[in-house]
Each structure stands twice: as structure tokens, then as C-alpha cells.
LOGUDO-457279 format. One line per 2 residues: number of its first residue (from 1); their letters; for each residue x negated, y negated, z of N, C-alpha, C. Coordinates in nm, 3 decimals. Each point is the difference from the previous one (the first is absolute). Last residue first. Example, Ala and Ser with C-alpha at 12.3 -4.5 7.8 and 13.67 -1.06 7.14 Angstrom:
<atoms>
2) SA) -1.285,0.225,0.708,-0.082,-0.119,0.006,0.077,-0.109,0.073 | -0.029,0.572,-0.007,0.089,-0.119,0.000,-0.090,-0.120,0.000 $
</atoms>
This chain:
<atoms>
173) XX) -1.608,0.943,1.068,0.071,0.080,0.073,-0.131,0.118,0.039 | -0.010,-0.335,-0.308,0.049,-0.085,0.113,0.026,0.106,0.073 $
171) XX) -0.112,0.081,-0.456,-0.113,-0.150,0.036,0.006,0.005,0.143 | 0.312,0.263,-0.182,-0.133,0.086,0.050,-0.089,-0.098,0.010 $
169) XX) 0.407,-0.132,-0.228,-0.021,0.018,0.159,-0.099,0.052,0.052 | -0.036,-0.309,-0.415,-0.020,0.141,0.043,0.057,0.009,0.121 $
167) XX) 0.106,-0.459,-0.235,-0.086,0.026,0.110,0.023,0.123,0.006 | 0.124,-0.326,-0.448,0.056,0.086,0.094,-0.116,0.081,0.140 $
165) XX) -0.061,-0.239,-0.455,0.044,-0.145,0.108,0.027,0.088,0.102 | -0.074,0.187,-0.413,-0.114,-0.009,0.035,-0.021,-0.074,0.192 $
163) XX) 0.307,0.192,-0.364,0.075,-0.018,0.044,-0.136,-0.001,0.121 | -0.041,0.132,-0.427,0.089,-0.090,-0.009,0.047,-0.068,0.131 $
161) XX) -0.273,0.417,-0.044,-0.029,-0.160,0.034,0.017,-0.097,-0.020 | 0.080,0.541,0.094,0.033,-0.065,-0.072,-0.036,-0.161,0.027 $
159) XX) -0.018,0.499,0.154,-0.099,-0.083,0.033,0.045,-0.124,-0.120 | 0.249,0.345,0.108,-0.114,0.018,-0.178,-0.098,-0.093,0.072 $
157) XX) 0.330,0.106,0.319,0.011,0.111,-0.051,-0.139,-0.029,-0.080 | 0.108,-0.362,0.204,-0.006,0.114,0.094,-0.074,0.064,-0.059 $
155) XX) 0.147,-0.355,-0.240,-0.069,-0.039,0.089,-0.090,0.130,0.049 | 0.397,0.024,-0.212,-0.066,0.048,-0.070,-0.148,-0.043,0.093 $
153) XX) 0.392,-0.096,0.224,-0.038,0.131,-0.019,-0.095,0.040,-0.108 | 0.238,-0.383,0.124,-0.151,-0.026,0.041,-0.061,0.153,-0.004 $
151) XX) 0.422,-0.275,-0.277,-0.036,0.091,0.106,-0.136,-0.004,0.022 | 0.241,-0.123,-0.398,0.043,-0.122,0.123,0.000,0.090,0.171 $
149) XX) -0.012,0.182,-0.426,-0.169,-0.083,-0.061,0.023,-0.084,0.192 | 0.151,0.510,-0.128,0.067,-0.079,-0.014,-0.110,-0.155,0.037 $
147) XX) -0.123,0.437,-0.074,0.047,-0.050,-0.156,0.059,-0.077,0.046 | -0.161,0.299,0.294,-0.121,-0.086,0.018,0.034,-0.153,-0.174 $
145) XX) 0.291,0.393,0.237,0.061,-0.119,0.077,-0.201,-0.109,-0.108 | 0.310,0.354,-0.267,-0.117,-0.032,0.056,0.001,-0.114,0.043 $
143) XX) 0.352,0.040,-0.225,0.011,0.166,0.058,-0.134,-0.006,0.091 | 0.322,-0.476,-0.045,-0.120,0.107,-0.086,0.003,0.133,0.112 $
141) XX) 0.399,-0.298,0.106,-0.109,-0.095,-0.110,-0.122,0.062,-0.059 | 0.436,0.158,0.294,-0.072,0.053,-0.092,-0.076,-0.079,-0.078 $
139) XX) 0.329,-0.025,0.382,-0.039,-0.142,-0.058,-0.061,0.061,-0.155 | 0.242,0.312,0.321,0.108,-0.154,-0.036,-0.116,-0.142,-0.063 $
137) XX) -0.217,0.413,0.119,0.067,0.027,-0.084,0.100,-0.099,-0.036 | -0.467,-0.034,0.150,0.097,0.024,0.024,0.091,0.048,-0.048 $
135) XX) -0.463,-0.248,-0.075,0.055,0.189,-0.051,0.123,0.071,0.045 | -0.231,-0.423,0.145,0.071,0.008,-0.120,0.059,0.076,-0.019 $
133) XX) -0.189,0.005,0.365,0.078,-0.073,-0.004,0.085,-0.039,-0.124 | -0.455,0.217,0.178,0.115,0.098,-0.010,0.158,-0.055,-0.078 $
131) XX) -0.383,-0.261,0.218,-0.048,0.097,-0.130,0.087,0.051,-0.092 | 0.081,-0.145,0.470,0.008,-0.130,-0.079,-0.034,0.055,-0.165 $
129) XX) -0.053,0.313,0.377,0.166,-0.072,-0.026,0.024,-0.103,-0.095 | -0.432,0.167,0.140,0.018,0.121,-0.117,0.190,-0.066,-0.013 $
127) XX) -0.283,-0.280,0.292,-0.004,-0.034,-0.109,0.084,0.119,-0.172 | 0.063,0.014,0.475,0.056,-0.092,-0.007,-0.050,-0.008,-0.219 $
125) XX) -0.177,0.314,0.289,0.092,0.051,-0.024,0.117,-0.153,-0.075 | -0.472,-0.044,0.138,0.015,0.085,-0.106,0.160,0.059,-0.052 $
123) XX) -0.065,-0.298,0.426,-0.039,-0.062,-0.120,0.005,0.091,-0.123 | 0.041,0.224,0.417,0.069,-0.135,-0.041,0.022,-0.045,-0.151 $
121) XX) -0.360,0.249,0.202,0.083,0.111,-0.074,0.116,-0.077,-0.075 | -0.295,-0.291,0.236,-0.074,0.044,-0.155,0.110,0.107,-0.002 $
119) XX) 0.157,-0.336,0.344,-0.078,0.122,0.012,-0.016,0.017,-0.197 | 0.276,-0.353,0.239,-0.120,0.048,0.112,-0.086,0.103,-0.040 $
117) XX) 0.404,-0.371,-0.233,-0.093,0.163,-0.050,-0.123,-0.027,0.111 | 0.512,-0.241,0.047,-0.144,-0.031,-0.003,-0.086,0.143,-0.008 $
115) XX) 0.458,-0.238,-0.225,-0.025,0.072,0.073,-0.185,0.039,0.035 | 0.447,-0.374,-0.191,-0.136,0.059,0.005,-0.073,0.063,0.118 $
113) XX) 0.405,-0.191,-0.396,-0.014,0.109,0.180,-0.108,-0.007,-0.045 | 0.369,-0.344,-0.174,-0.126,0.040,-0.035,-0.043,0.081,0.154 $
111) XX) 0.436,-0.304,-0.101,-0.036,0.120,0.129,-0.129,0.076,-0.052 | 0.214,-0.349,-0.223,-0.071,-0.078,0.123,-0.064,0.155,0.020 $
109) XX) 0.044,-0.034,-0.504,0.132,0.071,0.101,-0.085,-0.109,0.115 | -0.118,-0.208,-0.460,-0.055,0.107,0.141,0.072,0.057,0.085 $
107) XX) 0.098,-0.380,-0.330,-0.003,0.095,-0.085,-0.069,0.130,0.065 | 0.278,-0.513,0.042,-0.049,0.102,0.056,-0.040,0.139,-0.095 $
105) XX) 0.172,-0.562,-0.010,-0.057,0.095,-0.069,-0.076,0.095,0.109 | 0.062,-0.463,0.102,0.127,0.021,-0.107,0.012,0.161,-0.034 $
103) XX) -0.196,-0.186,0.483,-0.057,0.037,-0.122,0.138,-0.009,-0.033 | -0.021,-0.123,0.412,-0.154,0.004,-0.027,0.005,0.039,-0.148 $
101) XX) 0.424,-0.068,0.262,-0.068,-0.104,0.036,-0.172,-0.016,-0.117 | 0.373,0.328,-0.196,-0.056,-0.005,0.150,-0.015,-0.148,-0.005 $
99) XX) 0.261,0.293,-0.365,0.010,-0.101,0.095,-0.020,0.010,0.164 | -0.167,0.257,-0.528,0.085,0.006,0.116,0.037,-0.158,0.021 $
97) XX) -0.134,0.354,-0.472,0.022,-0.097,0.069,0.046,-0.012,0.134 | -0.099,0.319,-0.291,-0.101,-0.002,0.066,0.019,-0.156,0.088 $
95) XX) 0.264,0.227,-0.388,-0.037,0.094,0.078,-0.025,-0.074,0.146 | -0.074,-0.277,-0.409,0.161,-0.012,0.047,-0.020,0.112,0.142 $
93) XX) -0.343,0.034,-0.334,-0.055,-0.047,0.144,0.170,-0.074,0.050 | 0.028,0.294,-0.421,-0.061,0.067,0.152,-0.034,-0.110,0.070 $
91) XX) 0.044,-0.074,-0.427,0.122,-0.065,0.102,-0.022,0.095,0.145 | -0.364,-0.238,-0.316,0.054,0.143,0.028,0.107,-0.042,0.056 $
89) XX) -0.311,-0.272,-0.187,0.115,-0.025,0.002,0.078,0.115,0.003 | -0.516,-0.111,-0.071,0.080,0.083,-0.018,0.213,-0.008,-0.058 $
87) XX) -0.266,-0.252,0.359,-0.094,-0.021,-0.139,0.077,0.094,-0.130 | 0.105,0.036,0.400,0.059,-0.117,-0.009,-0.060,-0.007,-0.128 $
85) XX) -0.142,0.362,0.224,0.141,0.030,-0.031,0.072,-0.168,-0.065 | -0.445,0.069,0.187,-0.021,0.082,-0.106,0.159,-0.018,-0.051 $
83) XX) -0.083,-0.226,0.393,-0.078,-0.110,-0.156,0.051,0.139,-0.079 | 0.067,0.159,0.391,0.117,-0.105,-0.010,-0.035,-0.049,-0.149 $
81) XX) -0.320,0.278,0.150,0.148,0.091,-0.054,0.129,-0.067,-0.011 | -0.400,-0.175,0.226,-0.076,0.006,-0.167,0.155,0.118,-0.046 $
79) XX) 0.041,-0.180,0.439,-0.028,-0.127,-0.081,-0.027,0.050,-0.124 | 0.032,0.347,0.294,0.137,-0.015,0.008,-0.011,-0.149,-0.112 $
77) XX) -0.426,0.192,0.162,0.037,0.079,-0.119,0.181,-0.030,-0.037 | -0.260,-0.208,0.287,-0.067,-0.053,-0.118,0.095,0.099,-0.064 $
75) XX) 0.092,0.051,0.448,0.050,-0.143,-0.076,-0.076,-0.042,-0.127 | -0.079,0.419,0.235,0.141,-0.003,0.030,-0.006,-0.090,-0.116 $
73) XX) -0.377,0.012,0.118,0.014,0.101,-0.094,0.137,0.007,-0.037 | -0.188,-0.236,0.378,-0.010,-0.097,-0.103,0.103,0.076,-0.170 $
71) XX) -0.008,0.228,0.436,0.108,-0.116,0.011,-0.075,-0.024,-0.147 | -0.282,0.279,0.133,0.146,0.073,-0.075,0.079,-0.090,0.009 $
69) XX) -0.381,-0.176,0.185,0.000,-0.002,-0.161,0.116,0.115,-0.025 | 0.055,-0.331,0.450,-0.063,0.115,-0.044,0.008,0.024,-0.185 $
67) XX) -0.037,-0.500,0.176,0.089,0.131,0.003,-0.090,0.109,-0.034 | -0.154,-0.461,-0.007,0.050,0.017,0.185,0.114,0.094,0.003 $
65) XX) -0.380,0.056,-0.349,0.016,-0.157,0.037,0.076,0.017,0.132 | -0.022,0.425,-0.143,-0.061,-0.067,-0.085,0.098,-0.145,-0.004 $
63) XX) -0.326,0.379,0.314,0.124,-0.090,-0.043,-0.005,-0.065,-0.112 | -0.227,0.473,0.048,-0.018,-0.125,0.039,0.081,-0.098,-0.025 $
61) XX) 0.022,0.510,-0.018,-0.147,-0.047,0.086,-0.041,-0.107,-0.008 | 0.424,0.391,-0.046,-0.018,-0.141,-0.085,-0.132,-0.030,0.104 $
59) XX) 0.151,0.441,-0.255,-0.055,-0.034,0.119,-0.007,-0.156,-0.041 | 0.280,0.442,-0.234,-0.075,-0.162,-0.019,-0.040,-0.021,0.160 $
57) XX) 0.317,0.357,-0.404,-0.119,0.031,0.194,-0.110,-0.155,-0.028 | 0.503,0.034,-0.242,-0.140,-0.027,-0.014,-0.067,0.055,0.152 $
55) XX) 0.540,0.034,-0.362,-0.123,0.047,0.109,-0.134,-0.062,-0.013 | 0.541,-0.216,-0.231,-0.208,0.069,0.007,-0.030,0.109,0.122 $
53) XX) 0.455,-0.126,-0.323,-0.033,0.011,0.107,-0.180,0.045,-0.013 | 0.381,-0.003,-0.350,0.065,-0.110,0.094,-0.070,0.023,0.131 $
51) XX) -0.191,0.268,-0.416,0.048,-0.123,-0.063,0.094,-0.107,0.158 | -0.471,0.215,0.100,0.114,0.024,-0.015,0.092,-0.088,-0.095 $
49) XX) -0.501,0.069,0.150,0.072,-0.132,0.021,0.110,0.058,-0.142 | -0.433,0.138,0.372,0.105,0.054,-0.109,0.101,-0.127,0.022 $
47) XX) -0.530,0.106,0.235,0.136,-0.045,0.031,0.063,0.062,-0.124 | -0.480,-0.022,0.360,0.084,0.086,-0.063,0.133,-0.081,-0.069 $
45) XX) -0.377,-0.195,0.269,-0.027,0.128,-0.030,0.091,0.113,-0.101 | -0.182,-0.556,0.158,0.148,0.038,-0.099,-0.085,0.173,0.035 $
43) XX) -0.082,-0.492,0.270,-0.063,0.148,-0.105,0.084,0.103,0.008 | 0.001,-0.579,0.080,0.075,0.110,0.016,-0.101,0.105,-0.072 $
41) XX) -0.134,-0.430,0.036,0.086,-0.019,0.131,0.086,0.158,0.011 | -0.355,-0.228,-0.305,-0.046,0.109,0.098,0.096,-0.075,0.116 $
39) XX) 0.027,-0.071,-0.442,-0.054,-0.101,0.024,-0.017,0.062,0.148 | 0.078,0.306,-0.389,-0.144,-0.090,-0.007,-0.026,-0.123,0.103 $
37) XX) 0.446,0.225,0.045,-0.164,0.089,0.061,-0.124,-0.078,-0.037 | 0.423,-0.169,-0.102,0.013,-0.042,0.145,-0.154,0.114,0.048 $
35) XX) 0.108,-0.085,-0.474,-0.028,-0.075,0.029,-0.039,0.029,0.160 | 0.189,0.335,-0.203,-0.104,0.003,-0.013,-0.067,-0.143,0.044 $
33) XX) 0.454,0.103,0.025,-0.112,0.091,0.124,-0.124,-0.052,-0.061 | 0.281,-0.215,-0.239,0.046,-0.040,0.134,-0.117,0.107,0.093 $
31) XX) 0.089,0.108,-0.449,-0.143,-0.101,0.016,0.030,-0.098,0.182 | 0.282,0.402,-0.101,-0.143,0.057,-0.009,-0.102,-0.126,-0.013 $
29) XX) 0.474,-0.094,0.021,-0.030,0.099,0.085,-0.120,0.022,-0.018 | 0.153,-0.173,-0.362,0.017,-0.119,0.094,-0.104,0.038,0.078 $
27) XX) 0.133,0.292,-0.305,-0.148,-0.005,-0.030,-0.011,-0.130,0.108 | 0.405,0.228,-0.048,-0.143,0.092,0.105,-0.062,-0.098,-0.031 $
25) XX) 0.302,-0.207,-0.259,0.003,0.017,0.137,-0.073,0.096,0.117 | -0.010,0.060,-0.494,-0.051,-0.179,0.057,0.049,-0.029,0.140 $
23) XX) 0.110,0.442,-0.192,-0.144,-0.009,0.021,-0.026,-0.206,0.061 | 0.485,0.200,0.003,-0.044,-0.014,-0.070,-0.147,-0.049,0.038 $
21) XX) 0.268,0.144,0.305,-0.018,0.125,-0.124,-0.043,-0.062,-0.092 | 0.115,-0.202,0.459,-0.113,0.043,-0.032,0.024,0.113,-0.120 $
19) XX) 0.390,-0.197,0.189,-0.115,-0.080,-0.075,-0.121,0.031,-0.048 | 0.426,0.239,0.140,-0.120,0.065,-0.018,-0.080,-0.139,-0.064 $
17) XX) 0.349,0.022,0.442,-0.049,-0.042,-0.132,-0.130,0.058,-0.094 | 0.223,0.019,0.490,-0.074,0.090,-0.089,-0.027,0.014,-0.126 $
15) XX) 0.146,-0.339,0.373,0.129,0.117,-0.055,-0.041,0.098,-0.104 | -0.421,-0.345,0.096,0.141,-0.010,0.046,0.113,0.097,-0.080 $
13) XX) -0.475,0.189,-0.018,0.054,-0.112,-0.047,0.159,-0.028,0.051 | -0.385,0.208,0.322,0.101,0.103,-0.173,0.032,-0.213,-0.043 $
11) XX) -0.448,0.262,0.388,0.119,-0.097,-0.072,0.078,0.010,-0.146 | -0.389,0.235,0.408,0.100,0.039,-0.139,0.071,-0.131,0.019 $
9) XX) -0.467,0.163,0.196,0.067,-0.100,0.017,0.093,0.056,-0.165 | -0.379,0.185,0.407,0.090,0.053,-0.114,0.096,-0.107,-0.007 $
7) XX) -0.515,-0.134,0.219,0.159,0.057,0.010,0.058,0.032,-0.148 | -0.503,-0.108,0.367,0.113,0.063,-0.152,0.148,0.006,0.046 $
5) XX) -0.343,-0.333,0.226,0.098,0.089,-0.001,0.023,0.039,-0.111 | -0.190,-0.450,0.100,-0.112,0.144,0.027,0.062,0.149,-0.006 $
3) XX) 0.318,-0.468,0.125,-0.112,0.031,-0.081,-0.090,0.129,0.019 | 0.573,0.006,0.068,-0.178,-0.069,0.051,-0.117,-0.006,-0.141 $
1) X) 0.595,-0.006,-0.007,-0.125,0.069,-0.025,-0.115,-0.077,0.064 $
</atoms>
């Protein structure tokens, strides 16, 4: 990923683990974005954070230290889901164990896609995908996409300001 660029960025949890279902793990995910916006290296436009997979429309716009901030985002949020599970003593982090040179513990598929949004129709359609996401039928987490809390859709829809840290696309487009 460049800097200054939107992009549609999906990553799943290794072998699709639903780590992410229990709320203390979105909630990693969301102070990880939120930290990396208040410190103005990323602006977050859109995202959903799945029980084994995120979507985010994110523009990154400043290094952070001598990595890109979706790298940093990668590694704070894989360190605070390592502490969450040890602490804990989940046997889920057994799951998550490897043998590299660089880490004990993997918890990010590598192959994260990110695709680059050139256009506001883009972007709208990306975000009504991400909205939408619950409401699936193999996932069904609420009947109203604006009821699910770990979405930016209420953002949208109610104007909602829980979620105050997030950049309007219409700011940008």
C-alpha cells in the first residue's frame, strides 16, 4: 500500500478463526485504528470487524516510525491478542502458534487484499458491502445493519458519534 491512497483493505484471521467474536477482541481492532488516526498516520473512512475477518476503507498518510501504519496495525493488534489469550489462558492461542525465524505466534492470514478505491461510486459501493456484512445470512448478527456497534454504518446512516475518530468520505471526495 502507498501513502495518500484509499484503499479497500480485507484481512481474515489466520485459517479463519473466529477470534474476533468475542467484543474484547474488536475492541483491540478499533483502539489500534483509533490510536493510529488520532496520531495522523491513517484516516479510517469506513470499516466492520467480523467474527474471523475485518474490512476497512483506510488511507494511510504518515509513517509510522520506519513502517507503514497498516504494518504497525498488523503488529499491535497480533501483540495485544497474544497478551489477551495468555492472560486469559485460552487454549485458542495453541491455534495460532508457528515456527518462523520472526514470530512464535501468528494471528493475520499474510495474504490481506488491498484494493485501491479511485472513485466516490467506489467507495460507496465498498462501504454499502461492508454495512451489509452482518446481515448475511451465514453470519446473521442483527436485522438492522445500523444495530451492529462494530460498524461504521451507524456513523453513516444516524450520524452516530461514537465513532467520532472516523473521516466522512464526502470530507474527501
Amino acid at each position: 500500500m502507498e501513502l495518500n491512497t484509499i484503499y479497500f483493505y480485507t484481512v481474515a484471521i489466520v485459517d479463519w478463526t473466529h477470534l474476533l467474536k468475542p467484543d474484547r477482541f474488536k475492541t483491540i481492532v478499533l483502539d489500534s485504528l483509533i490510536w493510529l488516526v488520532n496520531n495522523k498516520k491513517i484516516k479510517v473512512y469506513g470499516f466492520v470487524i467480523m467474527p474471523n475477518h475485518i474490512h476497512i476503507l483506510l488511507e494511510n498518510i504518515a509513517m509510522n516510525g520506519k513502517e507503514m501504519p497498516y504494518v504497525s496495525f498488523m503488529k499491535f493488534t497480533g501483540h495485544r491478542f497474544l497478551e489477551e489469550l495468555r492472560n486469559s489462558n485460552d487454549p485458542l492461542l495453541q491455534k495460532f502458534e508457528v515456527v518462523t525465524n520472526d514470530r512464535n505466534y501468528q494471528f493475520w492470514q499474510k495474504d490481506g487484499l488491498a484494493k485501491i478505491v479511485g472513485s466516490r461510486k467506489v467507495l460507496e459501493q465498498k462501504l454499502d458491502y461492508m454495512h451489509l456484512n452482518p446481515l448475511q445470512e451465514h453470519w446473521n448478527l442483527v436485522t438492522d445493519p445500523n444495530d451492529y456497534y462494530f460498524s461504521s454504518c451507524s456513523f453513516y446512516e444516524l450520524e452516530d458519534k461514537k465513532f467520532s475518530w472516523l473521516t466522512h468520505y464526502m470530507d474527501e471526495f
